[in-house]
C-alpha positions as CSV (number, residue, x, y, z in Angstrom):
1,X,0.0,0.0,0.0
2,X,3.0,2.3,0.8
3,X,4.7,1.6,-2.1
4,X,1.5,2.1,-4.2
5,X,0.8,6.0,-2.7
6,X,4.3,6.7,-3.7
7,X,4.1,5.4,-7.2
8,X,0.9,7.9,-7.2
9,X,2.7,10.6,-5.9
10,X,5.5,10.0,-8.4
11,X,3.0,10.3,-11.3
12,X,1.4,13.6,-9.9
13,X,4.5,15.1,-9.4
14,X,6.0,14.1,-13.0
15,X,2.4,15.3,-14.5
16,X,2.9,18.8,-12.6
17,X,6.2,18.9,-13.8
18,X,5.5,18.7,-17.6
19,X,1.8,20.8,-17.3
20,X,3.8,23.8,-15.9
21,X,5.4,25.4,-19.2
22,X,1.8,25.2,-20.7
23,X,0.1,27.1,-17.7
24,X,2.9,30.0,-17.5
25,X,3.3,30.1,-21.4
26,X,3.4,33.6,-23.0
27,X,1.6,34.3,-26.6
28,X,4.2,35.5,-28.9
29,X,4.1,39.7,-29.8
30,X,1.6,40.2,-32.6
31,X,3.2,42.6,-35.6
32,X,1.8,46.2,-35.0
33,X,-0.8,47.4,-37.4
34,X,0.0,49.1,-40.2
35,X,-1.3,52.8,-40.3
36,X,-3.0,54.7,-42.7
37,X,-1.7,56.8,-44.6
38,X,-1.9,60.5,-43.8
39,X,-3.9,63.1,-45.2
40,X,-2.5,65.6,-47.8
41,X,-4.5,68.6,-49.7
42,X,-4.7,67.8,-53.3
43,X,-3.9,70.6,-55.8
44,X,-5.7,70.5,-59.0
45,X,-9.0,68.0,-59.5
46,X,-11.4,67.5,-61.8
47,X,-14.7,66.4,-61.5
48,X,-17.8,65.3,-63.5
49,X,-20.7,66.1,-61.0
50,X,-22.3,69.0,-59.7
51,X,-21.2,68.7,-56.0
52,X,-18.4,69.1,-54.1
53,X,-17.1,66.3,-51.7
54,X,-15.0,66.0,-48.7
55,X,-12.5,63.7,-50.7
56,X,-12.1,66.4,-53.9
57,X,-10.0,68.4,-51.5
58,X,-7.4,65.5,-49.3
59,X,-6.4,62.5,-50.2
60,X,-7.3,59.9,-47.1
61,X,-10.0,61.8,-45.7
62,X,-11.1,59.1,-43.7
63,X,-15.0,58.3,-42.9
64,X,-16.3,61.9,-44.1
65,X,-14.6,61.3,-47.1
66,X,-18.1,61.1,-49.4
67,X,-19.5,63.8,-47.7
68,X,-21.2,66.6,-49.7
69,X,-19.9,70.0,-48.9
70,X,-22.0,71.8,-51.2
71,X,-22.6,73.1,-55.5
72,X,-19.8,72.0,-57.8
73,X,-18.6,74.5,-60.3
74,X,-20.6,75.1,-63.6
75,X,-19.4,73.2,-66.3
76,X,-16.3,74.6,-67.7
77,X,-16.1,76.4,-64.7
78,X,-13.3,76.0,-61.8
79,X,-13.5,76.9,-57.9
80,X,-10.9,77.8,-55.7
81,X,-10.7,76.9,-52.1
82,X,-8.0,78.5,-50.2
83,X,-5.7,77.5,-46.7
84,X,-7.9,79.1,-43.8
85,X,-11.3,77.2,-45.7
86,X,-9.6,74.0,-46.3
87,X,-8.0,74.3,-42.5
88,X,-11.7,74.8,-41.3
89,X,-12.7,71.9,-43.5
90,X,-10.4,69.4,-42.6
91,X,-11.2,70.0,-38.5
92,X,-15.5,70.3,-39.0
93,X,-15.1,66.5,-40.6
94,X,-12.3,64.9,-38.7
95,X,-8.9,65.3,-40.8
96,X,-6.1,65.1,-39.2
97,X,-4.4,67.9,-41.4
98,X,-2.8,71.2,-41.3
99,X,-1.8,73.6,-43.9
100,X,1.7,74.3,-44.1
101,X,3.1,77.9,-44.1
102,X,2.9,78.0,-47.9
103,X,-0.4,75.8,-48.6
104,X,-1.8,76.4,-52.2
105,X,-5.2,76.2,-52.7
106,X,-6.9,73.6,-54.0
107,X,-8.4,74.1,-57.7
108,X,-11.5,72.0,-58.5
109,X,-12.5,72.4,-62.2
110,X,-15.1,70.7,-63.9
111,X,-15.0,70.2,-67.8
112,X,-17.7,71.4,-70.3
113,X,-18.7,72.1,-73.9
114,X,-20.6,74.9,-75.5
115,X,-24.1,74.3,-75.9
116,X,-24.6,73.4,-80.1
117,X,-26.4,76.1,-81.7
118,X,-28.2,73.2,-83.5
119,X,-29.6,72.2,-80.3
120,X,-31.1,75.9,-79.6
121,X,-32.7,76.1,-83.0
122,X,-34.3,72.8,-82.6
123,X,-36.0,74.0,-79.5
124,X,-37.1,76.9,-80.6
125,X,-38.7,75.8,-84.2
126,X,-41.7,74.3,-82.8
127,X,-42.0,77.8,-80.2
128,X,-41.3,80.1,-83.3
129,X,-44.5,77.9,-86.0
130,X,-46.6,78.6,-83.1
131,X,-46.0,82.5,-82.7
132,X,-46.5,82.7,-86.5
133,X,-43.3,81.8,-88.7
134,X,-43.9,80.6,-92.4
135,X,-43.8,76.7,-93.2
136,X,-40.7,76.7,-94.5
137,X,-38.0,78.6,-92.3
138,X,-34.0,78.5,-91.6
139,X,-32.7,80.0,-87.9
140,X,-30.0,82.1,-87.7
141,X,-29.6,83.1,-84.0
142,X,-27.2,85.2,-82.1
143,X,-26.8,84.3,-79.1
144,X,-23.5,85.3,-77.3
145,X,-21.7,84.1,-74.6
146,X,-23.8,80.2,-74.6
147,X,-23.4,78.0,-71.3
148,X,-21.6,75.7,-71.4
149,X,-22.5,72.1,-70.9
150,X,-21.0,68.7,-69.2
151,X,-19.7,66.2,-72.4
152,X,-21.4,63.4,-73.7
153,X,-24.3,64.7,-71.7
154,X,-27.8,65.4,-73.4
155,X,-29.2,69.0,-72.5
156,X,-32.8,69.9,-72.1
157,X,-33.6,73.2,-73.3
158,X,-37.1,75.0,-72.8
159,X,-38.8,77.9,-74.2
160,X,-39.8,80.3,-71.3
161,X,-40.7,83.1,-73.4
162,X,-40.2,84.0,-77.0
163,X,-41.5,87.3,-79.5
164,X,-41.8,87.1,-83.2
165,X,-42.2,89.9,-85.7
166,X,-43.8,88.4,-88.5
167,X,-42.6,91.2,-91.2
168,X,-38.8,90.9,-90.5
169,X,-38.5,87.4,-88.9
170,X,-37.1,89.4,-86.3
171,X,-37.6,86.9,-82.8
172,X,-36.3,87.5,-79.1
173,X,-36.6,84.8,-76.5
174,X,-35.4,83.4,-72.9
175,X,-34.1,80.1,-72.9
176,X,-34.1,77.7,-69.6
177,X,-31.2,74.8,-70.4
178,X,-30.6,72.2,-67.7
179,X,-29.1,68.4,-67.8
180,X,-28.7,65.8,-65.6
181,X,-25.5,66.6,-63.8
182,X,-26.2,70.3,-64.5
183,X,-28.2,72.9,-62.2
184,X,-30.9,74.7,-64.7
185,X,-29.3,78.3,-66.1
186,X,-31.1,81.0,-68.4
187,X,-30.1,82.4,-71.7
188,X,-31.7,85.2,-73.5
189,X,-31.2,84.0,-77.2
190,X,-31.4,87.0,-80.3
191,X,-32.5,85.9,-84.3
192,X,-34.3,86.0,-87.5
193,X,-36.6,83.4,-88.9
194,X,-36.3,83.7,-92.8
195,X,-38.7,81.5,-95.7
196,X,-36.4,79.0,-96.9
197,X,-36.7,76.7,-100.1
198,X,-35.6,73.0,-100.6
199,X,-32.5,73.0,-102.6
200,X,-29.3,70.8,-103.7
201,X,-26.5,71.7,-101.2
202,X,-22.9,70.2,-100.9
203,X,-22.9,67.4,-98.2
204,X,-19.0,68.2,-97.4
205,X,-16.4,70.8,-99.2
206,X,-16.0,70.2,-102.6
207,X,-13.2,70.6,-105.0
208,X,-12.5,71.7,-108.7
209,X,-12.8,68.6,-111.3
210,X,-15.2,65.9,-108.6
211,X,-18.1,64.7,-110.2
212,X,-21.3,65.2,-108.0
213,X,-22.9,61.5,-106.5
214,X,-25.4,61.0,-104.0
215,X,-22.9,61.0,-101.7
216,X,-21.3,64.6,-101.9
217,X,-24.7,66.3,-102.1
218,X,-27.9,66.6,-100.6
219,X,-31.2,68.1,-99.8
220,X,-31.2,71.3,-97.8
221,X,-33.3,74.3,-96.8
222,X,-31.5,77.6,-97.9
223,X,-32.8,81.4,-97.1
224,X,-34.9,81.9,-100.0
225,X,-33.6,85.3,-100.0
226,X,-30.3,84.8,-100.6
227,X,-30.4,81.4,-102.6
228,X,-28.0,81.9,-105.8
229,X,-29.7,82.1,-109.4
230,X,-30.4,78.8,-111.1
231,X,-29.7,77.0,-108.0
232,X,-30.7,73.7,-108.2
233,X,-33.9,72.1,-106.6
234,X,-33.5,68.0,-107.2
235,X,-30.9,65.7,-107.2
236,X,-31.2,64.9,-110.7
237,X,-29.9,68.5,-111.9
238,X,-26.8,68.0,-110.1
239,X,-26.0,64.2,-110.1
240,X,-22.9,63.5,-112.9
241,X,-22.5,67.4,-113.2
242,X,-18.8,68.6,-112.3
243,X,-17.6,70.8,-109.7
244,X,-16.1,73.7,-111.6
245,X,-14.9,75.8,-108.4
246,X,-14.6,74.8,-104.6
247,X,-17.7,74.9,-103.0
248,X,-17.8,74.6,-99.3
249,X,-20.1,72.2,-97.4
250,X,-24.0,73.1,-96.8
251,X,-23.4,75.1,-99.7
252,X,-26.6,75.7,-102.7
253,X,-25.5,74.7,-106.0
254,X,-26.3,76.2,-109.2
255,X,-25.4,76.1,-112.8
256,X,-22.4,78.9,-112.0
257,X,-20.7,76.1,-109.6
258,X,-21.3,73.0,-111.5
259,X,-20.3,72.3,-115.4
260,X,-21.2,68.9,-117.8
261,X,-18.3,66.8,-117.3
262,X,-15.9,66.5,-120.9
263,X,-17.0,63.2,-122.7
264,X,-14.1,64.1,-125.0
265,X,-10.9,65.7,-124.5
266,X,-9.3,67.9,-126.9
267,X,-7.0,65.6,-129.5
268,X,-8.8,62.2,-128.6
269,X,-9.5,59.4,-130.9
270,X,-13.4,59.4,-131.7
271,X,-16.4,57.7,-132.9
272,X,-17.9,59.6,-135.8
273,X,-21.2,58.4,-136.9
274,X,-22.5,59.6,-140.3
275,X,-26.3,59.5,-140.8
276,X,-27.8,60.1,-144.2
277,X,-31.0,59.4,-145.9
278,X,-30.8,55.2,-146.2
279,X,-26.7,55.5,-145.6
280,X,-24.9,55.1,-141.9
281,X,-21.5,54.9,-141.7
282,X,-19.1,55.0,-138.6
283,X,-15.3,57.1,-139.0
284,X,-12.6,57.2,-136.6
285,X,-11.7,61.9,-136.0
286,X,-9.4,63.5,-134.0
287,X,-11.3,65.8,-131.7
288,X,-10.1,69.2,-131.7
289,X,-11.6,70.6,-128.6
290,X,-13.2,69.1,-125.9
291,X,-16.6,69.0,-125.0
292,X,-19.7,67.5,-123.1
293,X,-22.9,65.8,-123.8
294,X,-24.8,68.3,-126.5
295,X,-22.1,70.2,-127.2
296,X,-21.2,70.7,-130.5
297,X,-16.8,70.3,-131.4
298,X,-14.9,70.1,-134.6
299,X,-13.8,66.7,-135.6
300,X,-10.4,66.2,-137.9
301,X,-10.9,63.3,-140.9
302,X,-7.3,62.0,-140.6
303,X,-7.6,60.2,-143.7
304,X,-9.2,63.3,-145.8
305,X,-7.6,66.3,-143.6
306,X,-11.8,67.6,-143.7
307,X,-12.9,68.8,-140.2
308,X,-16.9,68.7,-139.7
309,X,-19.1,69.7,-137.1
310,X,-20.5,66.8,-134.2
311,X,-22.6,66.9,-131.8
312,X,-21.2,64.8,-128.5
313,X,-23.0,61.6,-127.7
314,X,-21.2,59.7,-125.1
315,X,-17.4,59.2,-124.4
316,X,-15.0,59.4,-127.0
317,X,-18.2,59.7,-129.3
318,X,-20.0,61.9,-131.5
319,X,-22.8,62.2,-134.7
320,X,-21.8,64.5,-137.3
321,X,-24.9,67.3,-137.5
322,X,-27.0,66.4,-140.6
323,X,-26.7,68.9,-143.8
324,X,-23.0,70.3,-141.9
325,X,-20.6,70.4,-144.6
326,X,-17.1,69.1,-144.3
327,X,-14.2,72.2,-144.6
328,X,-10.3,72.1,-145.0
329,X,-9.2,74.8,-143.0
330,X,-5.8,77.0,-144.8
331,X,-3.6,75.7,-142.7
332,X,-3.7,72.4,-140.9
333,X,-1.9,71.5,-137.1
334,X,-0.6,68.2,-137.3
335,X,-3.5,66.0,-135.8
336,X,-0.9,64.7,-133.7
337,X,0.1,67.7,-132.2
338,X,-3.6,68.8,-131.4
339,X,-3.3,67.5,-127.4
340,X,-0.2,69.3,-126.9
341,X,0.6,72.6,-125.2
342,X,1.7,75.5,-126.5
343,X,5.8,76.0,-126.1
C-alpha cells in the first residue's frame, strides 16, 4: 500500500512537472498594425458632378470622405478653395491635417462644352411655328456668350418666353437649359426666322474637277432670300454634273458652280457616226476641242484632212450634225500635235 501511494505521488509530481510550461506560457508579440496613410491637400481635380465632396479636397479623408460640402462648379467652370477654408474643413469633418506655411489652394474644375447652336434652333422651331413663322423657315440666332455644358451629356432646353415679328422674322426669346448633372441656367437668345426653299447643297467641301454623286450632295433648306440664281432644286440636276470651283459644305449649287463633265478631250480618238438618208456609216476623228454631252466640237478626218461639225454623244463619241458640210481649213496643225501645249 505504501509503495503504491508513492508510485501515485511519483506520477502527480512528473504530470505537474510537464503541465507547468503550458500554464505559465506567454503568446508570442503580434506585428503592429499598419497605419493609414496620412492626409494631404490635393492641388488640381477634376470632377464630373455637380457637388463638391470632402474627398475632392485630401487625399485619405477618412470616414467623411463622401461627404457633400456643397454646388460644384458650372461646367467649364473651376472653384478655388484657399488655406484658412480648407483648414476649417479638414477640422468640422475629422482630418487630421494642417496647412503648411505655404499651402496652395486647391483648384476644383469641372469640364464642359458649349451648348450646339443646332440644339437651340431645334428647341425653338416648334415655339417660333406657333407664334406665326412661315412653313418653311432656316434659324439664324445670335446668341453670345452660350453656357456651357457637361460632355457626352444630353441638355434639355425650354422655351420660357419667346417674340416674333412676323414682317422681319425678327424673334427675341429666354431660354431655360438644364441636364442631368447640371443645375438649370437662363439664356436670352437673339435671331431671325427667314422662308427658306428645298434646294441641292454640298454634303462636305467640294473641289475643282469631282463629279457630283449621292454621296457629296444633298437636300437642304436655304434662305430663299439669298439662294443663288439657277440654283438647283432636285438631285437629278446636279447628279454626274462637275464641280467647276470649290464649294464649301451646306453650300446651294447652281449652274455657276457645276459644269457637264468632258465626254471628250481635246485631241482624242473618236467615234464619228455619219447618218444620211438610207446611208450610216461609222469614222474614226481626232477631236479638236473638248466637249460634253450636247455640245457641238470640230472633228479632224485623218484620212481626208476635212474637219466637220458633231454633236457629243457619249465618251470618245459623236454624230456628225445632218446637212453640216465638211471644210479644210488654210492651214492644218498636225492631228498629232492637237493634245499638246503650246511652247
Amino acid at each position: 500500500m505504501m509503495r503504491k501511494s508513492l508510485l501515485t505521488i511519483a506520477l502527480l509530481t512528473a504530470a505537474g512537472t510537464l503541465a507547468a510550461p503550458q500554464a505559465n506560457a506567454q503568446p508570442a508579440p503580434s506585428a503592429p498594425a499598419p497605419s493609414a496613410p496620412a492626409p494631404s491637400a490635393r492641388s488640381l481635380v477634376s470632377i464630373d458632378r455637380a457637388t463638391v465632396e470632402v474627398k475632392d479636397l485630401f487625399r485619405n479623408a477618412g470616414a467623411d470622405a463622401d461627404v457633400v460640402l456643397g454646388p460644384g462648379p458650372a461646367p467649364g467652370g473651376r472653384i478655388v478653395v484657399g488655406a484658412p477654408q480648407l483648414a476649417a474643413i479638414a477640422t468640422q469633418y475629422g482630418v487630421a491635417w494642417q496647412p503648411g506655411d505655404q499651402q496652395p489652394p486647391v483648384v476644383i474644375e469641372r469640364p464642359g462644352i458649349p451648348l450646339e447652336r443646332d440644339q437651340i434652333t431645334r428647341a425653338l422651331r416648334p415655339a417660333l411655328i406657333r407664334a406665326g413663322a412661315p412653313r418653311h423657315f432656316t434659324i439664324t440666332i445670335d446668341a453670345r456668350n452660350l453656357p456651357m455644358v457637361p460632355p457626352g451629356s444630353v441638355a434639355d432646353i425650354a422655351v420660357n418666353r419667346l417674340s416674333l415679328d412676323r414682317t422681319t422674322g425678327n424673334f427675341r426669346g429666354s431660354l431655360l437649359v438644364k441636364s442631368a448633372t447640371m443645375a438649370a441656367v437662363s439664356i436670352d437668345v437673339a435671331g431671325i426666322a427667314t422662308p427658306a426653299i428645298r434646294a441641292v447643297v454640298a454634303a462636305e467641301n467640294l473641289n475643282p474637277g469631282e463629279i457630283l454623286t449621292g454621296s457629296n450632295v444633298k437636300l437642304g433648306w436655304i434662305p430663299s432670300q439669298t439662294s443663288p440664281p439657277h440654283v438647283f432644286t432636285a438631285l437629278t440636276q446636279a447628279i454626274g454634273m462637275e464641280v467647276s470651283r470649290a464649294v464649301t459644305s451646306n453650300t446651294a449649287l447652281s449652274s455657276r458652280a457645276v459644269t457637264a463633265p468632258l465626254l471628250i478631250d481635246r485631241g482624242a480618238m473618236v467615234r464619228l457616226d455619219v447618218t444620211m438618208p438610207g446611208l450610216e456609216v461609222s469614222a474614226r476623228g481626232i477631236a479638236m476641242a473638248g466637249g460634253s454631252e450636247g455640245s457641238v466640237i470640230a472633228v479632224l478626218n485623218p484620212t481626208s484632212r476635212e474637219i466637220v461639225q458633231a454633236v457629243v454623244d457619249g465618251p470618245d463619241s459623236a454624230h456628225v450634225i445632218p446637212g453640216s458640210m465638211p471644210t479644210r481649213p488654210r492651214s492644218m496643225t498636225p492631228y498629232y500635235n492637237i493634245g499638246s501645249s503650246p511652247q
